[in-house]
C-alpha positions in Angstrom: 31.0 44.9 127.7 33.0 46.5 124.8 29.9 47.1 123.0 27.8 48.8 125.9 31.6 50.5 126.6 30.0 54.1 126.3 27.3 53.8 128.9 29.6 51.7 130.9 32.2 54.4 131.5 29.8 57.6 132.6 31.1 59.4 134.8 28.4 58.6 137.7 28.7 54.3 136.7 30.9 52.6 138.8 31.4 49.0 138.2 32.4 46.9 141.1 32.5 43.4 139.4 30.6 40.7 141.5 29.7 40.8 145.0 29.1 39.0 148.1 28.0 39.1 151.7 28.6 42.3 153.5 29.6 44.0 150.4 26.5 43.0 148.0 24.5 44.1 150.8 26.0 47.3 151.3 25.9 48.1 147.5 22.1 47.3 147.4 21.2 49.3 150.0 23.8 52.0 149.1 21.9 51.9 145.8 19.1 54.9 144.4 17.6 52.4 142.2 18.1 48.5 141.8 17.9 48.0 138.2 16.3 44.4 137.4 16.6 43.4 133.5 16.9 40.3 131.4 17.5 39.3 128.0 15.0 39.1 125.8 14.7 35.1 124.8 15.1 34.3 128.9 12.5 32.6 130.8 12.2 34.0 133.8 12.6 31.6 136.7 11.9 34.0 139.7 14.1 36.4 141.4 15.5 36.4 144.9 16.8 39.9 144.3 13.5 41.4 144.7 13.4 40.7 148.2 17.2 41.7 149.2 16.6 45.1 147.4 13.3 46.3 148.9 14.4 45.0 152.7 17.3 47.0 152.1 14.8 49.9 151.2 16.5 50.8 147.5 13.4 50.6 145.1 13.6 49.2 142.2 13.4 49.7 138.2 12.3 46.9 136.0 12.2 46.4 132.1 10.5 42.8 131.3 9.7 41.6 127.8 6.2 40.5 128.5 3.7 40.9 131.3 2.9 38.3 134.1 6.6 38.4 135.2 8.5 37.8 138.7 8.9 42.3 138.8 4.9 42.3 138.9 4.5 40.0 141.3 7.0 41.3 143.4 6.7 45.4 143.1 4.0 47.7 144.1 3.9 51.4 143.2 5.3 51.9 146.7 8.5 50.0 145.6 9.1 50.1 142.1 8.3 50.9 138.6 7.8 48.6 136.1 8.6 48.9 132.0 7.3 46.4 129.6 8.8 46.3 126.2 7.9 44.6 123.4 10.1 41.9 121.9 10.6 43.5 118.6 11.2 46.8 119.7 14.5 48.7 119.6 17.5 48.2 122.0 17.3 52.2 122.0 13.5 52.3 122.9 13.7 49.5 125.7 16.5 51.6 127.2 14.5 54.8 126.9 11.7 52.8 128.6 13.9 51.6 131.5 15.8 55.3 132.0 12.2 56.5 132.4 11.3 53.8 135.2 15.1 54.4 137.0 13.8 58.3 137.0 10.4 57.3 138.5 12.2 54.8 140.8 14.4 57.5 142.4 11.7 59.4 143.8 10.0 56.6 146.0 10.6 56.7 149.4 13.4 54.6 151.0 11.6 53.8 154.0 8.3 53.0 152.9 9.9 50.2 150.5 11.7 48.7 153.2 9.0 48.2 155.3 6.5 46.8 152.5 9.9 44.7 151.7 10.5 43.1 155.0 6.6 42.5 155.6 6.4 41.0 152.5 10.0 39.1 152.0 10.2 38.3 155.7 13.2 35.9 155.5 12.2 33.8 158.4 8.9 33.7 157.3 10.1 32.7 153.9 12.2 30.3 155.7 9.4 28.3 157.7 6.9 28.5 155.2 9.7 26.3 152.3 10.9 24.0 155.4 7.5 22.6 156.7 6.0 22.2 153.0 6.0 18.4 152.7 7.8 17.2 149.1 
């Protein structure tokens, strides 16, 4: 934190620790832009948080490391905007790269992404499809 103190402390961030229920729900969909990132060396896993952002109907802004990642399979040009940097480039660049996505992100409609996200992240669907899958 003290080293991204700075950007941390504008005037328009607002840092509200971690959430739950209600009040992570409120905050996504509250939200212009969800901003998904991870470190650089992290294999990523998948990402529930795709879902809970575009059924709340905030698009979303990615930066990933490498294509072939959870953002592309999850984000269409109707929800989101993806950034691909390359491992070895700057912290600076990357950054750059993301504030450009966050920019692009803002202007996609609200609406639209929440119904392409609750078509394609029905939770119940979601639901039935994991519970009657044999092991």
């Amino acid at each position: 934190m003290l080293r991204h103190e700075r950007l941390f402390s504008a005037s328009h961030v607002k840092w509200v620790g971690e959430l739950g229920g209600p009040a992570k729900t409120a905050a996504i969909r509250d939200a212009s832009v969800f901003v998904y990132t991870y470190a650089r060396t992290y294999v990523e896993a998948g990402a529930a948080v795709f879902g809970e952002s575009l059924r709340a109907g905030t698009p979303m802004a990615a930066l990933t490391w490498r294509e072939g990642t959870c953002a592309e399979a999850a984000l269409c040009d109707q929800t989101g905007v993806i950034a691909v940097a390359h491992p070895d480039q700057s912290d600076e660049t990357a950054s750059e790269l993301l504030a450009l996505a966050i920019e692009q992100a803002e202007d996609l409609n609200h609406t639209e992404v929440q119904e392409i996200g609750m078509h394609r992240f029905d939770p119940a669907r979601h639901f039935t499809a994991m519970s009657t899958r044999s092991c």
